[in-house]
RODO-2510 file (C-alpha; in nm, 4 decimals, decimal comma):
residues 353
     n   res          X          Y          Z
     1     x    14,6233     6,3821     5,1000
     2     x    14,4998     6,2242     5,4199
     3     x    14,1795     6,2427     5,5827
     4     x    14,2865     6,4293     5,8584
     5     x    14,4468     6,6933     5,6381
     6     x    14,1010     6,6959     5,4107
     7     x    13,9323     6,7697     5,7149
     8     x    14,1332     7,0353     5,8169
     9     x    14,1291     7,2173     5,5210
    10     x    13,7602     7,1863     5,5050
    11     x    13,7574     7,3384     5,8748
    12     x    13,9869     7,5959     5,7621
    13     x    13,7627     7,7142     5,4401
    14     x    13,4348     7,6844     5,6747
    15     x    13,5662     7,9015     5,9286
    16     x    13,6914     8,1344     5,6704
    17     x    13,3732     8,1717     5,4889
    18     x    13,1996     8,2166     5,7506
    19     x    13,3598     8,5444     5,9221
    20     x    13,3786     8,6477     5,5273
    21     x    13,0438     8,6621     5,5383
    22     x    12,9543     8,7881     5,8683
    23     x    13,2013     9,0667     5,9083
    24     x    13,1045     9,4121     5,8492
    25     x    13,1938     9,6890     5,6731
    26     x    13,4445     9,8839     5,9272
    27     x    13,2971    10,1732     6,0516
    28     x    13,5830    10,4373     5,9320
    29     x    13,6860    10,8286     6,1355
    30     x    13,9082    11,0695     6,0467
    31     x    14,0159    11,3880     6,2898
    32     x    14,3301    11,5684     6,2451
    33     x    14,4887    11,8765     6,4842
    34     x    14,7491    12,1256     6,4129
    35     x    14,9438    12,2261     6,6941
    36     x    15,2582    12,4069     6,8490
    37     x    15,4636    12,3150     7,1668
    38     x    15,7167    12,4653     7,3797
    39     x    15,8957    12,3324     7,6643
    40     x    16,1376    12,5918     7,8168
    41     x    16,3796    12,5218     8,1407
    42     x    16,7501    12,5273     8,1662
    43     x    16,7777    12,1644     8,0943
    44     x    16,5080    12,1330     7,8448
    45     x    16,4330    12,3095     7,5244
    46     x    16,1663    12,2596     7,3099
    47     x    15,9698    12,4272     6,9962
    48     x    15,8208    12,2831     6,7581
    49     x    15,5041    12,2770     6,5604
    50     x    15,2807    12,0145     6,3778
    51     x    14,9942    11,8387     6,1950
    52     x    14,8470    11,4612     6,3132
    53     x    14,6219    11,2865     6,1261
    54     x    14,4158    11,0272     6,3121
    55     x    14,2045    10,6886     6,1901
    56     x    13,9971    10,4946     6,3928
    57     x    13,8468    10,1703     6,2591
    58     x    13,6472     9,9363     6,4632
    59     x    13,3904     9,6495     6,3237
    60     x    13,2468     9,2796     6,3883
    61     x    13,4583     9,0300     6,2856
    62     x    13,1886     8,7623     6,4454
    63     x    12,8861     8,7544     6,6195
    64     x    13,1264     8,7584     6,9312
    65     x    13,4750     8,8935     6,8241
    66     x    13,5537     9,2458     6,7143
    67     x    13,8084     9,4610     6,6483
    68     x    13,8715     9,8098     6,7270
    69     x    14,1979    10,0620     6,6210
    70     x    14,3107    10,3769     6,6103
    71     x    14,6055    10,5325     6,4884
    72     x    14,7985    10,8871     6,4930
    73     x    15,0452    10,9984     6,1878
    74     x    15,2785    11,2861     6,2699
    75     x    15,4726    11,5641     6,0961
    76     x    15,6659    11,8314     6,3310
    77     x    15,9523    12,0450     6,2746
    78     x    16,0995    12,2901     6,5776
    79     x    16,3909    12,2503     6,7323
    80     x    16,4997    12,0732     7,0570
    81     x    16,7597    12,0528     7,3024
    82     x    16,7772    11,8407     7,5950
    83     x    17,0688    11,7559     7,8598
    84     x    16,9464    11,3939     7,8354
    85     x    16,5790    11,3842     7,8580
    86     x    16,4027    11,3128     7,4804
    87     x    16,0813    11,3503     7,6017
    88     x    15,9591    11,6548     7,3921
    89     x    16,2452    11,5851     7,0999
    90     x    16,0813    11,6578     6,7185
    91     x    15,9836    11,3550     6,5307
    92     x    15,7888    11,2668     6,1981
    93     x    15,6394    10,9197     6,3104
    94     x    15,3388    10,7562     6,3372
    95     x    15,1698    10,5849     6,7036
    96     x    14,9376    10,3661     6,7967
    97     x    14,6892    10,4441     7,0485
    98     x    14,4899    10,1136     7,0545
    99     x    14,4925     9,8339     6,8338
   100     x    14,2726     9,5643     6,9905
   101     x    14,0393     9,2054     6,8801
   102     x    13,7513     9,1988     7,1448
   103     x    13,6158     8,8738     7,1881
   104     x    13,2721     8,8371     7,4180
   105     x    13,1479     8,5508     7,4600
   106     x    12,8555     8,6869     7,6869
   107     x    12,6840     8,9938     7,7259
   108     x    12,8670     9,0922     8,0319
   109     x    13,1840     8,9620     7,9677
   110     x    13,4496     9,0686     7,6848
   111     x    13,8348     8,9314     7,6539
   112     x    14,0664     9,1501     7,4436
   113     x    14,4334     9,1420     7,3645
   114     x    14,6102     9,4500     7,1873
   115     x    14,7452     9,7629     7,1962
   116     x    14,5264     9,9644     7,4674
   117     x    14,5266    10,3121     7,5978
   118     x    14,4504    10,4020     7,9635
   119     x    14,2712    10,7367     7,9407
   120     x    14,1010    10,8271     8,2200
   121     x    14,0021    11,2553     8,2095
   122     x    13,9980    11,2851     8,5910
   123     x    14,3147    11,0501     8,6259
   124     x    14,6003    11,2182     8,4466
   125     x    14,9455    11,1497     8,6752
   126     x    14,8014    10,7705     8,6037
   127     x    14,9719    10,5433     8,2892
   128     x    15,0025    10,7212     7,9935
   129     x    15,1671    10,5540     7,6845
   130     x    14,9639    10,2937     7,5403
   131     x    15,0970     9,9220     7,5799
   132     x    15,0712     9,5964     7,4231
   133     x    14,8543     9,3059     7,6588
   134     x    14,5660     9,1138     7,7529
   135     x    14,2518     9,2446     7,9121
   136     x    13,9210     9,0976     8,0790
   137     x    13,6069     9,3038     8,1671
   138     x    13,3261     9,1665     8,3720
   139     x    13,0410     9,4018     8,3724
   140     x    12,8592     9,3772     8,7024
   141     x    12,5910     9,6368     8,6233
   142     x    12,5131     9,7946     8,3268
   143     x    12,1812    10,0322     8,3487
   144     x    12,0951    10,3504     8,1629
   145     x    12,2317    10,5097     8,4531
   146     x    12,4140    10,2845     8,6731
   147     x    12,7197    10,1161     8,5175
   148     x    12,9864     9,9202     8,7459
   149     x    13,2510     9,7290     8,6047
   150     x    13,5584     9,4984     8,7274
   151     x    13,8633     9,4275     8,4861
   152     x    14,2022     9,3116     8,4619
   153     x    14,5017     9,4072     8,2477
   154     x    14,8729     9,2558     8,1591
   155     x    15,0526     9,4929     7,9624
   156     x    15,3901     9,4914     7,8218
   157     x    15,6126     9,7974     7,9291
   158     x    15,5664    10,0597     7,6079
   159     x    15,9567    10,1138     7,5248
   160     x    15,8861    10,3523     7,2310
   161     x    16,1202    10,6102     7,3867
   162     x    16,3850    10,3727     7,4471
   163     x    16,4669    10,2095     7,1358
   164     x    16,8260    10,2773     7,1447
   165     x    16,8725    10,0916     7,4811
   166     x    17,2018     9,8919     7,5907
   167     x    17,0923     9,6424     7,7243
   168     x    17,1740     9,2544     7,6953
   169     x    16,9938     9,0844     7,4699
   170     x    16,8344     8,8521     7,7039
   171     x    16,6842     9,1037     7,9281
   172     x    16,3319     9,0152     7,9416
   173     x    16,0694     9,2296     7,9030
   174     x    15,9293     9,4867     8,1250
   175     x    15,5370     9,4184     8,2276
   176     x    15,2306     9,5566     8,4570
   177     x    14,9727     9,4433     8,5911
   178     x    14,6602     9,6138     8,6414
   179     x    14,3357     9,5360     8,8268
   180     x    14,0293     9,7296     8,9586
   181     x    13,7014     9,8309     8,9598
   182     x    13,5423    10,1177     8,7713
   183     x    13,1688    10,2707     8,7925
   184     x    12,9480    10,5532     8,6508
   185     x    12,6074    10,7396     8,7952
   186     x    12,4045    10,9323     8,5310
   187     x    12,1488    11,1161     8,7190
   188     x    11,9997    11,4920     8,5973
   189     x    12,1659    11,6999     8,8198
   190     x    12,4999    11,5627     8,8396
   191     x    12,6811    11,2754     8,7044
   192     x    12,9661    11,0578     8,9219
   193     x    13,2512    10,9025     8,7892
   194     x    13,4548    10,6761     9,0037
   195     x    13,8274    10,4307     8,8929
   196     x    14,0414    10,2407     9,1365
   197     x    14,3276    10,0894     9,0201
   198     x    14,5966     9,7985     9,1603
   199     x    14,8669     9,8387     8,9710
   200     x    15,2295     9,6198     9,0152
   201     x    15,5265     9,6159     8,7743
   202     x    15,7524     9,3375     8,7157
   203     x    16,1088     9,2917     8,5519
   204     x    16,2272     9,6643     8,5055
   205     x    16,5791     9,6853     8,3051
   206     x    16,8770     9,8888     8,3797
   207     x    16,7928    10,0443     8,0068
   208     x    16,4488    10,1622     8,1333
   209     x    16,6155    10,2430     8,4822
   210     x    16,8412    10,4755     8,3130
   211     x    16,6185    10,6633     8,1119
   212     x    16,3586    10,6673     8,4166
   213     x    16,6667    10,9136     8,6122
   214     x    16,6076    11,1529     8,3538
   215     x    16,2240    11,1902     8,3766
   216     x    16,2160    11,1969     8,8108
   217     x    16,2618    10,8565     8,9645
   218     x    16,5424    10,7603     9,2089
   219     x    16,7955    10,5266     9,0700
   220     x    17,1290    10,3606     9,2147
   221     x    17,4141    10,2777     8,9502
   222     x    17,4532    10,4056     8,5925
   223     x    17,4199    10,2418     8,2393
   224     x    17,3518     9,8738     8,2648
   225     x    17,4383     9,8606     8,6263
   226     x    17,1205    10,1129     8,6506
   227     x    16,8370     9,9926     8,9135
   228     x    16,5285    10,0940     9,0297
   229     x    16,5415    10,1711     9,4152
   230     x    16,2019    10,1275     9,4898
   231     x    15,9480     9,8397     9,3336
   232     x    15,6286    10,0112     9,1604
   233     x    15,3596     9,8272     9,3243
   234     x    15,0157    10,0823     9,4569
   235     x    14,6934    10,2172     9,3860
   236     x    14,5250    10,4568     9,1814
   237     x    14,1920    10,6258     9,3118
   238     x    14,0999    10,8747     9,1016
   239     x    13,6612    11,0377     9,0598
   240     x    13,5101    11,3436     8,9774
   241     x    13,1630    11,4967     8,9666
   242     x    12,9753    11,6948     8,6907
   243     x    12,6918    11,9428     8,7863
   244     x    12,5012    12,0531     8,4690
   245     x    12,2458    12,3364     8,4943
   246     x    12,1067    12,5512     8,1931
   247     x    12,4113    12,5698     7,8952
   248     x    12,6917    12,5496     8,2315
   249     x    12,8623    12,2392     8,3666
   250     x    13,1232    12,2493     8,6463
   251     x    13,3313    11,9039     8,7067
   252     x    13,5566    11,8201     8,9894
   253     x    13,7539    11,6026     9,0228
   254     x    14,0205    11,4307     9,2346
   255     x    14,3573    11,1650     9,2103
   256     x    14,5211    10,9943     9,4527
   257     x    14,8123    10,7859     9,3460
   258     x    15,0167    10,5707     9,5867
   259     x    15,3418    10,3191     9,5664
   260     x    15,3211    10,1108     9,9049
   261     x    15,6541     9,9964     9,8820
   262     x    15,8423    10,3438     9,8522
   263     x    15,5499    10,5227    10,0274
   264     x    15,5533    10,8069     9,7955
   265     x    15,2385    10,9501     9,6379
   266     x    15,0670    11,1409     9,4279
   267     x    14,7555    11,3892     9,4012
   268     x    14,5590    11,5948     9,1848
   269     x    14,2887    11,8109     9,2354
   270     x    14,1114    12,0208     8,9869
   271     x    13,8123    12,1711     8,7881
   272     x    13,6293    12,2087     8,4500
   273     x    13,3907    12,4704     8,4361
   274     x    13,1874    12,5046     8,1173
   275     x    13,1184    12,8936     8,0712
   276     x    12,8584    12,8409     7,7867
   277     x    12,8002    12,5749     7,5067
   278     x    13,1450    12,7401     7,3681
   279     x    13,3864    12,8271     7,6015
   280     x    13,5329    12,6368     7,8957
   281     x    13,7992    12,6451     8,1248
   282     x    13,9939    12,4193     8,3511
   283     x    14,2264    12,3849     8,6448
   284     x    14,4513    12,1701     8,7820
   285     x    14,7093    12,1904     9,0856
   286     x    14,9235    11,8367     9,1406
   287     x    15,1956    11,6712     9,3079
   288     x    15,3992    11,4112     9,2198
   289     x    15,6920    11,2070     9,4348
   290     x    15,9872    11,0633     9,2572
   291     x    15,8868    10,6670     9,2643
   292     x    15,5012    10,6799     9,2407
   293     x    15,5217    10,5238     8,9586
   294     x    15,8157    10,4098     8,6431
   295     x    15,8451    10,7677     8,4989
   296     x    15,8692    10,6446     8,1365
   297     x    15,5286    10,5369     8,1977
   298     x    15,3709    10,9240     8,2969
   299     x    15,2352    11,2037     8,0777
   300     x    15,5421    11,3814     8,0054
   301     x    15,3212    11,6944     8,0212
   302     x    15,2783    11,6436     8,3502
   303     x    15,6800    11,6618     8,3388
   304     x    15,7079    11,2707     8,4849
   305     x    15,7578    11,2295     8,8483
   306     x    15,9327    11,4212     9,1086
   307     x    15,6628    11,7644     9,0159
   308     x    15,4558    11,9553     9,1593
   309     x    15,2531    12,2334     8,9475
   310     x    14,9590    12,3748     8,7874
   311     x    14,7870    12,3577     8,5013
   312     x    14,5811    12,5840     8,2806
   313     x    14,3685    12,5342     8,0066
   314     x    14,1246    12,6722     7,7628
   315     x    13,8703    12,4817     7,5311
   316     x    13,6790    12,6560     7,2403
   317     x    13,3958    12,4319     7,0829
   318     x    13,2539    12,5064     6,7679
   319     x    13,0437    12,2231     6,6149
   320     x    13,3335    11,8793     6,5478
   321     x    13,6100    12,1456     6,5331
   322     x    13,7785    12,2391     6,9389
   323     x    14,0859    12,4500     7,0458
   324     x    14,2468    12,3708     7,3745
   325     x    14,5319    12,5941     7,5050
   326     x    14,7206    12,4810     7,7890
   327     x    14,9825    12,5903     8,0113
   328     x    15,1483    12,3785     8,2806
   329     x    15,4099    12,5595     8,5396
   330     x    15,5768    12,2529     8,7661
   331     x    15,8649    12,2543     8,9733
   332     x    16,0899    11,9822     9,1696
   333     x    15,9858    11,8579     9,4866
   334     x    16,3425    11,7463     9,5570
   335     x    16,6509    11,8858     9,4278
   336     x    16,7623    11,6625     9,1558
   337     x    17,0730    11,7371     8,8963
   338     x    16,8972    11,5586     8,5961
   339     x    16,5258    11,7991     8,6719
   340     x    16,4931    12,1775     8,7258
   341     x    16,1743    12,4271     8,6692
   342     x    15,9774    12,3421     8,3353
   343     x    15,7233    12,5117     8,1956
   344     x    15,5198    12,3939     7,8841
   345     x    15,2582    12,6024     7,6523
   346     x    15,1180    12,4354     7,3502
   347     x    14,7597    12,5306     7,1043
   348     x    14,6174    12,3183     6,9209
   349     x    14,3614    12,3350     6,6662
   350     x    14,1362    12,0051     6,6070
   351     x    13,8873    11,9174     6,4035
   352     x    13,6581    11,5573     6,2694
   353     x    13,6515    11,4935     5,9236
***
């Protein structure tokens, strides 16, 4: 064996022993929900009814790198049928919400690739389906109760829904790019929340074009001759502010989402108003044109682009264990022969273990 090699190895079994001996234990969490859906218009049926098991894991790898996961198991049954959108079909499957190696270097500055998950409360017409990528964070200010943050994010297109696409094998694939600021005020009375996003996607397929006619966008051609019209480059400004006095809390909060090459936006406006340590409700009234953003890429509760609705909702706490009903009644902003009137009820019943 050469010296080089020898060296190598002995790199190799240094570096290994060492993060063998550093890493932690992961820290382990279990939560499971069961739930029933229904989605009812005349091109979309949906009923079904389940049980998800979640498990997050998250530890130090390093004294710098980390690791954080989490990931949903599914069981449903029901019955669906659908023109040609699959967005609320049955499956028995499993998902990934985030799957992610944090490395950070310096206190104010972390580097992760992974699966992440945008989830942002007050931002819901934003990105939805978690996506493979690369982030950076750069935390400008971080006080016990000022906190302001820039980041960046390169994310592959998630194409879970589209498995069964056409299209030719060298089609590349699909990515976004995100960048933006984000900041938080904790104060007694109230607390602020503020996001603003840049968002710009590159390289959309005819598959994903196709599939995106179903769910609200506008789209020239059919099959693999199936374009976008419009690119998907905007913003996303979303906020909202919490009052708390005695057991109540009342939230607003705002989102405006806009695609500056189409022109088309979006906006949200609604309220959470905590009734006592139990029982809350909340409200939500929204609008969403056809090209704000890829529809593949928006909460399909929301009914994807081209909507305009309401939602209602109630929460029940009771110590780790929460019900949440919610009702959403949307229609179409313009007339399209793939959308019509949906409306979509679902309970669920979640608790931590």
């Amino acid at each position: 064996m050469k010296i080089q090699q020898v060296r190598r190895l002995g790199l190799s079994i240094l570096v290994i022993f060492q993060v063998l001996t550093y890493a932690d234990t992961p820290e382990l969490d279990m939560d499971m929900s069961i739930y029933g859906f229904g989605a009812d218009s005349t091109q979309v049926y949906a009923l079904k009814g389940g049980m998800r098991f979640g498990v997050e894991a998250k530890g130090k790898i390093t004294k710098t790198l980390s690791y954080h996961g989490k990931m949903n198991i599914f069981f449903e049954e029901g019955t669906h049928t659908a023109l040609n959108n699959s967005s609320y079909a049955t499956a028995t499957t499993y998902g990934i919400e985030e799957a992610e190696v944090i490395w950070q270097p310096l206190d104010f500055f972390k580097f992760n690739i992974g699966v992440h998950l945008i989830d942002i409360d007050h931002a819901p017409l934003f990105i939805n389906a978690p996506s493979l990528g690369l982030g950076q964070t750069i935390d400008l200010v971080d006080y016990d109760n000022f906190e302001l943050t820039i980041f960046a994010r390169q994310n592959v297109v998630s194409v879970n829904s589209t498995q069964s696409r056409t299209g030719k094998i060298g089609d590349r694939a699909a990515y976004y790019m995100l960048g933006g600021i984000r900041s938080k005020v904790m104060t007694s009375p109230f607390n602020l929340y503020f996001d603003y996003n840049y968002f710009s996607y590159e390289k959309l397929s005819a598959p994903l074009a196709e599939t995106s006619r179903f769910r609200g966008n506008t789209v020239t051609g059919t099959g693999d001759s199936a374009s976008f019209f419009n690119d998907y480059k905007g913003h996303d400004i979303s906020g909202a502010i919490e009052f708390s006095f005695l057991l109540h809390k009342i939230k607003f909060f705002a989102e405006y989402l806009n695609n500056s090459e189409s022109k088309d936006t979006g906006l949200l406006f609604g309220t959470k108003l905590s009734l006592t340590k139990n029982h809350a409700l909340r409200f939500d009234t929204f609008e969403n044109e056809a090209d704000t953003l890829p529809a593949i890429s928006v909460s399909p509760s929301y009914g994807g682009t081209n909507r305009e609705g309401q939602r209602a909702s109630y929460i029940y706490n009771e110590g780790t264990s929460t019900i949440t009903i919610d009702y959403f009644k949307m229609n179409t902003i313009d007339s399209s022969i793939y959308q019509d009137d949906l409306q979509i009820l679902s309970l669920e019943y979640s608790m931590d273990v």
